[in-house]
Backbone as a chain_set.jsonl record, in Angstrom:
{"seq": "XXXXXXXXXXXXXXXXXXXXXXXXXXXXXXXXXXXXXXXXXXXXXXXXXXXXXXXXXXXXXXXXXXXXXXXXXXXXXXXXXXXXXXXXXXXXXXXXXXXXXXXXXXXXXXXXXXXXXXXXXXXXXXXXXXXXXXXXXXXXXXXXXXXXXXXXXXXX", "coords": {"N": [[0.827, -1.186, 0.0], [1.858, 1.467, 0.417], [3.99, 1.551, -1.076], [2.606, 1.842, -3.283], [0.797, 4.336, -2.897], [3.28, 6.45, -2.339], [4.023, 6.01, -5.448], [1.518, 6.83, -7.055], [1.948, 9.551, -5.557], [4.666, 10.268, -6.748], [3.905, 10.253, -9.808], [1.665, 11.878, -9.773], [3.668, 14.531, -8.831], [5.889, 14.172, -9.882], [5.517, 13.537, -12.241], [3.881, 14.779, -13.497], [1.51, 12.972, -14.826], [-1.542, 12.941, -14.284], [-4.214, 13.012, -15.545], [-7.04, 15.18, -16.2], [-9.545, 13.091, -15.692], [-8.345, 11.081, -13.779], [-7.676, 12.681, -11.759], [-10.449, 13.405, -10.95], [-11.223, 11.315, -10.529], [-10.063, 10.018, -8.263], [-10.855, 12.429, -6.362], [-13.826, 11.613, -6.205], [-13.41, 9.454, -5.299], [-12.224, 9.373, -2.701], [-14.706, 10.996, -1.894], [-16.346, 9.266, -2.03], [-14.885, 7.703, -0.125], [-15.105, 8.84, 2.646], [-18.115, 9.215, 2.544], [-18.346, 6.546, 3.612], [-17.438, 6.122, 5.941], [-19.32, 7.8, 7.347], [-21.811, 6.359, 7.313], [-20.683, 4.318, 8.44], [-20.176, 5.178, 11.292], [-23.34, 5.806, 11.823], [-24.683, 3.798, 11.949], [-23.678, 2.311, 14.15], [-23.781, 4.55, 16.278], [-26.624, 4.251, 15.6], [-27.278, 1.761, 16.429], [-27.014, 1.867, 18.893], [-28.619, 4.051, 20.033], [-31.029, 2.586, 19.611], [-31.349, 0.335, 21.392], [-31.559, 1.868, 23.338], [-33.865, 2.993, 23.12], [-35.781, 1.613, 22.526], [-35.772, -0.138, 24.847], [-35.719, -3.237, 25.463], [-36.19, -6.922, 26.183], [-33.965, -7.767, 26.833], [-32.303, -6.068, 28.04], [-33.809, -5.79, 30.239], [-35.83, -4.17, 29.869], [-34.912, -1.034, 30.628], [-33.869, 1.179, 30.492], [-30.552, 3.144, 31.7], [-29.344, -0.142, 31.283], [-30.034, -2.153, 34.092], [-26.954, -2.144, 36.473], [-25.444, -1.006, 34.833], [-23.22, 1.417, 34.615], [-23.519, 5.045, 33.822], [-21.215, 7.729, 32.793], [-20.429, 10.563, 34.154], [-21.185, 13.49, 31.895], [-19.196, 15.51, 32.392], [-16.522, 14.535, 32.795], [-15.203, 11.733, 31.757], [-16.585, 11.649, 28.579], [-16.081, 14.546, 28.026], [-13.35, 14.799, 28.591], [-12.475, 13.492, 26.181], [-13.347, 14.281, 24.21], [-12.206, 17.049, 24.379], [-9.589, 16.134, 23.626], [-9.454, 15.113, 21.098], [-10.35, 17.532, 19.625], [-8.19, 19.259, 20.139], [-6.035, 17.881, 18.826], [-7.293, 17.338, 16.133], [-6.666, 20.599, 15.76], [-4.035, 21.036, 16.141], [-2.959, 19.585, 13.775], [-3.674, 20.968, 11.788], [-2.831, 22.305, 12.126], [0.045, 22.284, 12.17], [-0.244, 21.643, 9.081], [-0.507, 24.008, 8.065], [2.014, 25.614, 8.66], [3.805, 23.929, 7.12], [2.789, 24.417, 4.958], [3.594, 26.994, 4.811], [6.188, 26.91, 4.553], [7.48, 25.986, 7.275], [9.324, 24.462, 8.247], [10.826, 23.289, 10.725], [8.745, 23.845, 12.826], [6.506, 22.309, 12.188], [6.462, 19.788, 12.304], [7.046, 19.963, 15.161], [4.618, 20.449, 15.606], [3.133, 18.011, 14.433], [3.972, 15.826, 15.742], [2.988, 16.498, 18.542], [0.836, 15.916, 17.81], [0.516, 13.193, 17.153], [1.078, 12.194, 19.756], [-1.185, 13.493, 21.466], [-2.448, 11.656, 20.174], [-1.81, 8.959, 20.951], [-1.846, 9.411, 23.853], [-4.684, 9.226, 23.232], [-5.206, 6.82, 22.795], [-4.23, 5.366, 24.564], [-6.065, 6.117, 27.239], [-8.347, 5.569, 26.086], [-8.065, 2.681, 26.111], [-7.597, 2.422, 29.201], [-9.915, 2.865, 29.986], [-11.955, 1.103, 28.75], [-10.805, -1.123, 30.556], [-11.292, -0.589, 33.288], [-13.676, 0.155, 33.074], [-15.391, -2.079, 31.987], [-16.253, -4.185, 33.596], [-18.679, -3.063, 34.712], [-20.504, -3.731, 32.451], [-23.26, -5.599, 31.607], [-24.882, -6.778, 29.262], [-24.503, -8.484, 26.775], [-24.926, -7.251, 23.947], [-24.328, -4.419, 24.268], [-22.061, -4.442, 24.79], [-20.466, -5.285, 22.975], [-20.862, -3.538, 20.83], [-20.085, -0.962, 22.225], [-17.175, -2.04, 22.45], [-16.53, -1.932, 19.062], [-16.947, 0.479, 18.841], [-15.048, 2.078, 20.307], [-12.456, 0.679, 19.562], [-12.779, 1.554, 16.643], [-12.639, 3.978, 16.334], [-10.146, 4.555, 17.725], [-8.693, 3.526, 15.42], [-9.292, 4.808, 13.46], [-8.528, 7.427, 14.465], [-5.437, 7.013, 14.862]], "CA": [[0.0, 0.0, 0.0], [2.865, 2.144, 1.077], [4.583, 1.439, -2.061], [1.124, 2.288, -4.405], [1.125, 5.853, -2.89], [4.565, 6.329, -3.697], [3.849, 6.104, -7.088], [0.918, 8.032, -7.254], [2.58, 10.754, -5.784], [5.432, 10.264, -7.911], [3.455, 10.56, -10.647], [1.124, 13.715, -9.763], [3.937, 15.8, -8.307], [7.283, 15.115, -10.672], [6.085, 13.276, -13.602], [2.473, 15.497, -13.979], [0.74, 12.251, -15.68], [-2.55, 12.484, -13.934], [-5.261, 13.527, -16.44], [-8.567, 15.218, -15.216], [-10.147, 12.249, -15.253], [-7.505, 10.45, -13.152], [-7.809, 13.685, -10.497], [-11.944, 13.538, -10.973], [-11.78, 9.355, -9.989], [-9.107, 10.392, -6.708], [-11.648, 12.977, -5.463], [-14.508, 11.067, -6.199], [-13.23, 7.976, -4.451], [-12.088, 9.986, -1.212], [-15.868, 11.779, -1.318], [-16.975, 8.007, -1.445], [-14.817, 7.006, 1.572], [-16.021, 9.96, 3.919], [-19.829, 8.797, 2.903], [-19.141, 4.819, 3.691], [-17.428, 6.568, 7.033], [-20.52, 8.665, 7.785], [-22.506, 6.029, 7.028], [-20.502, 3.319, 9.694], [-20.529, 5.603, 12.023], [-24.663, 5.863, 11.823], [-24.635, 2.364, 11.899], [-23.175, 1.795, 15.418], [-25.068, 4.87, 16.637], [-28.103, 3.57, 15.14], [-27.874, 0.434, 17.659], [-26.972, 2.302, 20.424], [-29.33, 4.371, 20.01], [-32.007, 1.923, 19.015], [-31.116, 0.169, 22.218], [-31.67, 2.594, 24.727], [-34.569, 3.944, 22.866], [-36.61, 0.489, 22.64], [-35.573, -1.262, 25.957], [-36.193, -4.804, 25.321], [-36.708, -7.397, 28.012], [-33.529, -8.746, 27.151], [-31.511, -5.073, 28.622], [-34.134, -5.27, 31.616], [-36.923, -3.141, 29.629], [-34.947, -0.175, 31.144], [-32.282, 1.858, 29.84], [-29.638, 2.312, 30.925], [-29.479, -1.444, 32.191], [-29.249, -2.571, 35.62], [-25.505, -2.465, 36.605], [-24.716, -0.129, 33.821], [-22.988, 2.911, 35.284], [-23.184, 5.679, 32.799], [-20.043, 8.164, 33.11], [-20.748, 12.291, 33.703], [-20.732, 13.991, 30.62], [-17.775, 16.542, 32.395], [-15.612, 13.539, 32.902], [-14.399, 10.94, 30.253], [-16.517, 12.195, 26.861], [-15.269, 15.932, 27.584], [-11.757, 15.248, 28.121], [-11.691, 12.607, 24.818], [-13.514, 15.473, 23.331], [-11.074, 17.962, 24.392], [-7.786, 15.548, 23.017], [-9.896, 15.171, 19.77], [-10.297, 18.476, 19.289], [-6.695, 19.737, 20.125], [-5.235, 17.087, 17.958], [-7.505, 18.728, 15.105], [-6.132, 21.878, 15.872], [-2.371, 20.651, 16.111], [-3.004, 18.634, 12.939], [-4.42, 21.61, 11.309], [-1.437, 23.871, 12.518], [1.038, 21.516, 11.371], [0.046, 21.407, 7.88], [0.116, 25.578, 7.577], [3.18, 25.738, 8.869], [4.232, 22.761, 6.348], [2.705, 25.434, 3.54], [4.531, 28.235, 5.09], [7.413, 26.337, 4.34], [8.198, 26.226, 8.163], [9.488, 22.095, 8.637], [10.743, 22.42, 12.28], [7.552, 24.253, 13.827], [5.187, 21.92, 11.309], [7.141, 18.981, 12.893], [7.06, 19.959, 16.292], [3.072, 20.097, 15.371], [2.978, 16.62, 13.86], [4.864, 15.068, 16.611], [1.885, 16.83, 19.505], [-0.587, 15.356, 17.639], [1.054, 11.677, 17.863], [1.642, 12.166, 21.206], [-2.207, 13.285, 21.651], [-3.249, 10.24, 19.734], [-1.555, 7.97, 21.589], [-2.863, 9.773, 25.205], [-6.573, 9.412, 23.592], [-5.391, 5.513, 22.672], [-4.081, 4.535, 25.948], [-6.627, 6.715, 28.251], [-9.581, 4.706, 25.664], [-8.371, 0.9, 27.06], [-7.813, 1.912, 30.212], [-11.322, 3.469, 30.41], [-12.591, -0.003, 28.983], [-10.111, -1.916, 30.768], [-11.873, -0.122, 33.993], [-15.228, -0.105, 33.12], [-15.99, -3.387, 31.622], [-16.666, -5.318, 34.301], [-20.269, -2.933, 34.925], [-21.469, -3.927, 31.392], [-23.596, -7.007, 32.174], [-25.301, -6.691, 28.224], [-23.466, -8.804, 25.688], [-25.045, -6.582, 23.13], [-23.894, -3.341, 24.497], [-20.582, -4.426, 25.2], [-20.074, -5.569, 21.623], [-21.229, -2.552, 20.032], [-19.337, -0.086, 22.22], [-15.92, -1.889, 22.289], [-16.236, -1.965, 18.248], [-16.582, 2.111, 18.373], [-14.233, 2.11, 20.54], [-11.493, 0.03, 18.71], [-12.608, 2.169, 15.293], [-12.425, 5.212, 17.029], [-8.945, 4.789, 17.881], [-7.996, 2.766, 14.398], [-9.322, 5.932, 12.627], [-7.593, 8.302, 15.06], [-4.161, 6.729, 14.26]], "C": [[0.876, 1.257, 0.0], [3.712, 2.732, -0.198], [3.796, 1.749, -3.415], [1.012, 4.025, -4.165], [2.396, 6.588, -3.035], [4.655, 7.15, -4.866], [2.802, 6.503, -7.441], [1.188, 9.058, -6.462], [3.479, 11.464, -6.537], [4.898, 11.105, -8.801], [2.388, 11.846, -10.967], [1.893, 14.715, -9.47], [5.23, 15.82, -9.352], [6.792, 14.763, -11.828], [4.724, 14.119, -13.961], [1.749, 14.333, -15.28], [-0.784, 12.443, -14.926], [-3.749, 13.157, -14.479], [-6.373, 13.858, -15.258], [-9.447, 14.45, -15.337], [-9.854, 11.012, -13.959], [-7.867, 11.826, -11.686], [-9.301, 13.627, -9.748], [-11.473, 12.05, -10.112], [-11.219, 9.825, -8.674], [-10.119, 11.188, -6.383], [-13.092, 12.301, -5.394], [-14.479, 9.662, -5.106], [-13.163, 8.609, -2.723], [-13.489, 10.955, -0.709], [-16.435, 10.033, -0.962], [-16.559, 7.389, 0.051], [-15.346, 7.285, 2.355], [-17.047, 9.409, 3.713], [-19.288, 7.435, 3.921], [-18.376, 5.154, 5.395], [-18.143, 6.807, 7.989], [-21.376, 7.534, 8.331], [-22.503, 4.706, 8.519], [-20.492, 3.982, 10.283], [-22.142, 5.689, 12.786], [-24.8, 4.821, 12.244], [-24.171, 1.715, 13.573], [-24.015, 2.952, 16.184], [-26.523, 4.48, 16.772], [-28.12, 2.671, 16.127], [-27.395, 0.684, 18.693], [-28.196, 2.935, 20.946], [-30.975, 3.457, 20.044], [-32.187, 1.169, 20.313], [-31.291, 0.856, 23.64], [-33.16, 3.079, 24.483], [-36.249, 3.092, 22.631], [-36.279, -0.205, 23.151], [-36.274, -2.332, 25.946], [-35.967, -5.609, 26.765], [-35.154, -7.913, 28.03], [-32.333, -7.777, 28.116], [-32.691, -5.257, 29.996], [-35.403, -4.478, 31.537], [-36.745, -1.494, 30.399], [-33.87, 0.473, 30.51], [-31.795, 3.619, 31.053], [-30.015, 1.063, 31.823], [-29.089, -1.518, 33.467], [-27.886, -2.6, 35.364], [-24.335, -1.677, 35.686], [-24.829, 1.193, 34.47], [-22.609, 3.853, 33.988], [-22.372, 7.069, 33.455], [-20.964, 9.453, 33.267], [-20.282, 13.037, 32.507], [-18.923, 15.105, 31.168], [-16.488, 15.816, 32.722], [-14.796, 13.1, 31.758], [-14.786, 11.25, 29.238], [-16.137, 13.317, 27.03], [-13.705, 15.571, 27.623], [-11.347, 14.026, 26.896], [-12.393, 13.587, 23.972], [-12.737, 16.733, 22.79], [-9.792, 17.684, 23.635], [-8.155, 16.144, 21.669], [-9.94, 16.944, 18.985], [-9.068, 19.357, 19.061], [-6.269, 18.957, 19.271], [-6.033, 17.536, 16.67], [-7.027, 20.087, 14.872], [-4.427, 21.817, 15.519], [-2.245, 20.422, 14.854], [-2.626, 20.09, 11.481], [-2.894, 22.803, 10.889], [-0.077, 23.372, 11.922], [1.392, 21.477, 9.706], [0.215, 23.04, 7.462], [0.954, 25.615, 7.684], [3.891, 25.106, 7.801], [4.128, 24.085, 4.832], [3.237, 26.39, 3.285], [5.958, 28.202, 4.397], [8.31, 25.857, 6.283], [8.325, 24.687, 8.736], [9.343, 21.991, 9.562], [9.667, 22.805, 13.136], [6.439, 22.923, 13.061], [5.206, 20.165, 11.944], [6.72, 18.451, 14.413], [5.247, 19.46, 16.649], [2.696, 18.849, 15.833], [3.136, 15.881, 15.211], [3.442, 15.571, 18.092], [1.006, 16.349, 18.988], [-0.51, 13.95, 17.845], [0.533, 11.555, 18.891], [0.023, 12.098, 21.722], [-2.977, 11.966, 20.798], [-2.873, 9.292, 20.421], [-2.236, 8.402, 22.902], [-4.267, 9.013, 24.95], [-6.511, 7.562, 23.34], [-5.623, 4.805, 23.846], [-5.323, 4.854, 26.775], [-8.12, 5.561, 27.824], [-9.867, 3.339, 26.188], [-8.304, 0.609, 28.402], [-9.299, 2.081, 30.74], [-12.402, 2.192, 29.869], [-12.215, -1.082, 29.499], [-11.705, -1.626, 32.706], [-13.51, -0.718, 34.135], [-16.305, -0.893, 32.748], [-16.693, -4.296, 32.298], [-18.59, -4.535, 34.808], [-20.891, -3.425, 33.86], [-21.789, -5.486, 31.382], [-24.186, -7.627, 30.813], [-24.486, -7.088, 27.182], [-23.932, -7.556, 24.588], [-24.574, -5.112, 23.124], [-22.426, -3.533, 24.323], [-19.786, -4.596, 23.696], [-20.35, -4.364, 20.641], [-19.911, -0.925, 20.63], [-17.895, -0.121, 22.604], [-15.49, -1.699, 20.712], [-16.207, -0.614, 17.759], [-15.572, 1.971, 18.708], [-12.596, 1.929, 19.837], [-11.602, 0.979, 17.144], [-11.862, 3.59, 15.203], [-10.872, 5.404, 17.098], [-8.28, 4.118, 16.516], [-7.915, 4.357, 13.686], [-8.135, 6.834, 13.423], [-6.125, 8.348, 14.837], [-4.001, 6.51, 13.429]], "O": [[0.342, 2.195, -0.592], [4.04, 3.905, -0.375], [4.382, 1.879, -4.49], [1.124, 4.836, -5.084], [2.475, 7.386, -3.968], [5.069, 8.264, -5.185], [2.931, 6.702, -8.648], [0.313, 9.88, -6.736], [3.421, 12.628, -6.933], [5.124, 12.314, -8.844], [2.297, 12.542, -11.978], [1.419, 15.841, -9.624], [5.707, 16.887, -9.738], [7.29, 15.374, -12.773], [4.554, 13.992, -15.174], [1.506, 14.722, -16.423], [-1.338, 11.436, -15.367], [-4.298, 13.949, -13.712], [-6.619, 13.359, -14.159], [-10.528, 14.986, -15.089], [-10.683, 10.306, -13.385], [-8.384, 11.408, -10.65], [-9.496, 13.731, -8.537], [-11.509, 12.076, -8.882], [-12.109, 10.061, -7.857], [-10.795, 10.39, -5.734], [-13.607, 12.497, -4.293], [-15.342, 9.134, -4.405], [-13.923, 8.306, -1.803], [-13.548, 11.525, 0.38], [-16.839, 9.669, 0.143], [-17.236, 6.889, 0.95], [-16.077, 6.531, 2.998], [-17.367, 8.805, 4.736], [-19.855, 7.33, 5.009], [-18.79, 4.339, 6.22], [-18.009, 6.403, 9.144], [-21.715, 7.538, 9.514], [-23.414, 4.297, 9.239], [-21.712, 3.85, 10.382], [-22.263, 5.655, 14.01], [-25.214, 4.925, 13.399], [-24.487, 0.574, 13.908], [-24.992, 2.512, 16.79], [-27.293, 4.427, 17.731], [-29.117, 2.754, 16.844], [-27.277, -0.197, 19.544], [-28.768, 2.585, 21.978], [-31.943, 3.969, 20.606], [-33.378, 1.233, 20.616], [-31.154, 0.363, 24.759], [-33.762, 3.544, 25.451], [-37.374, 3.588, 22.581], [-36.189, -1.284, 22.565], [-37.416, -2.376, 26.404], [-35.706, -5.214, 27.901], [-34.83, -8.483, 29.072], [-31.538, -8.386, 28.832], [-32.232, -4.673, 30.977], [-36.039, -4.107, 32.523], [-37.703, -0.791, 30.721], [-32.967, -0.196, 30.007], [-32.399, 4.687, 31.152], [-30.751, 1.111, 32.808], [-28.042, -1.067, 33.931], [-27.472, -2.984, 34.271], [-23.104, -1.655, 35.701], [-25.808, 1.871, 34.782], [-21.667, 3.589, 33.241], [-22.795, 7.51, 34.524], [-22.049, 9.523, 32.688], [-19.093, 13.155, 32.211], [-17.915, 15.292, 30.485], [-15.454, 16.457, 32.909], [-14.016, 13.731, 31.043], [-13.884, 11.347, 28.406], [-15.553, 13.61, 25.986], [-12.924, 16.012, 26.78], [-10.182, 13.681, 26.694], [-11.906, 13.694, 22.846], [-12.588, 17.251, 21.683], [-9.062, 18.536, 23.13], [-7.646, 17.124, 21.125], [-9.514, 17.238, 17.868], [-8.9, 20.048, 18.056], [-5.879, 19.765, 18.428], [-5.318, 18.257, 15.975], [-7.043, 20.592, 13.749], [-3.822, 22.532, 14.72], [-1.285, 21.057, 14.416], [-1.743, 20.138, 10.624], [-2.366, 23.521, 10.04], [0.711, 24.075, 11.289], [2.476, 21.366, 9.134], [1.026, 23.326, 6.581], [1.426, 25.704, 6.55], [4.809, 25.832, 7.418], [4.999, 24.465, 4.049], [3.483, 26.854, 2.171], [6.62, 29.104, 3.884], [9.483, 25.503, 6.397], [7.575, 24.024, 9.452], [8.479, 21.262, 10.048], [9.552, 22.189, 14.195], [5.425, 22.747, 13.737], [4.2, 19.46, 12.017], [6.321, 17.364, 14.829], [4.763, 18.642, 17.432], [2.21, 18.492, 16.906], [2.126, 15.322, 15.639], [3.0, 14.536, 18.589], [0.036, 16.235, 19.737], [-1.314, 13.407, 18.603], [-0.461, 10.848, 19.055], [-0.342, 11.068, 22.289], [-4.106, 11.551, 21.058], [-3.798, 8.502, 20.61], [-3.266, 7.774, 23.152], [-4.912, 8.405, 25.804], [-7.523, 6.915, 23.61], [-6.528, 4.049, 24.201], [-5.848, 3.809, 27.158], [-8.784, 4.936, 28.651], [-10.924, 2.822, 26.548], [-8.589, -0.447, 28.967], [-9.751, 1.518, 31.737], [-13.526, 2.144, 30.368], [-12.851, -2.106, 29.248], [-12.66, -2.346, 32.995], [-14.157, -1.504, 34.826], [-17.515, -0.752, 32.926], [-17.544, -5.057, 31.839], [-19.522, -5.264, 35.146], [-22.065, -3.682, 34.126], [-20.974, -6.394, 31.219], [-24.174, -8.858, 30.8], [-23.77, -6.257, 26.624], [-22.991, -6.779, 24.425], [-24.422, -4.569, 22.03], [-21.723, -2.731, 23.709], [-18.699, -4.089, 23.419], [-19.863, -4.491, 19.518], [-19.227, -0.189, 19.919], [-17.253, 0.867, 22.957], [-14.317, -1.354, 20.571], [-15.702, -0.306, 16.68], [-14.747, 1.711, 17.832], [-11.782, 2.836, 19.661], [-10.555, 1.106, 16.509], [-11.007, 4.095, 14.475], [-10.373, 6.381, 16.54], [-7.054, 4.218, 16.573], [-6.878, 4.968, 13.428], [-6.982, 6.892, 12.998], [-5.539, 9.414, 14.649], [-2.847, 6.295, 13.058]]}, "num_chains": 1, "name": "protein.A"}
């Protein structure tokens, strides 16, 4: 894969082969990824949602379920909100700088946003390493270690 981009960079930045139909298919394909993104994302919402929102007998007919401790919003989703957001910002700041021409500030960037991706990796397993043992709901548990795990695949 590694070795495929490469050679289409190669080829759009020294050898200028990439016709506007070749540029049209590349933005077309990367508007398709973002949808089928959007779309898994909905998709794991959707049965979280769907789940809390038609308590079945097999959660308890209650949501949230017995034994399920749900976190304070000013706790764990603000400060993985907060990383997420700074590491957008870093990310963001990195690549101006990069346009500026300025390497070692664009660098220094790059390298804080790592650093916050790895924080929001580790802080994510210990927070289901932690809090696993309240989720008594195979179906819950399967749905929000597979955000989880995407969450951080995408992130890195």
């Amino acid at each position: 894969m590694a070795i495929w981009w490469r050679d289409v960079v190669r080829e759009a930045s020294y050898e200028g082969q990439h016709t506007y139909f070749v540029e049209r298919s590349m933005r077309m394909g990367m508007v398709l990824f973002i949808l089928s993104e959007i779309m898994f994302f909905f998709a794991f919402f959707w049965a979280f949602f769907y789940s809390s929102i038609d308590a079945t007998v097999e959660v308890g007919s209650i949501w949230p379920p017995e034994g399920l401790e749900v976190p304070h919003f000013l706790s764990i989703p603000l400060l993985n909100t907060l990383i997420l957001l700074l590491s957008g910002a870093t990310i963001t700041i990195s690549h101006k700088r990069t346009v500026m021409g300025h390497r070692k500030m664009s660098l220094d960037y790059l390298f804080i946003t790592f650093y916050l991706g790895i924080f929001f990796y580790f802080y994510n397993i210990l927070n289901i390493v932690f809090h696993l043992f309240l989720f008594q709901i195979v179906y819950t548990v399967v749905v929000f270690i597979w955000l989880q795990v995407f969450m951080v695949y995408m992130y890195l």
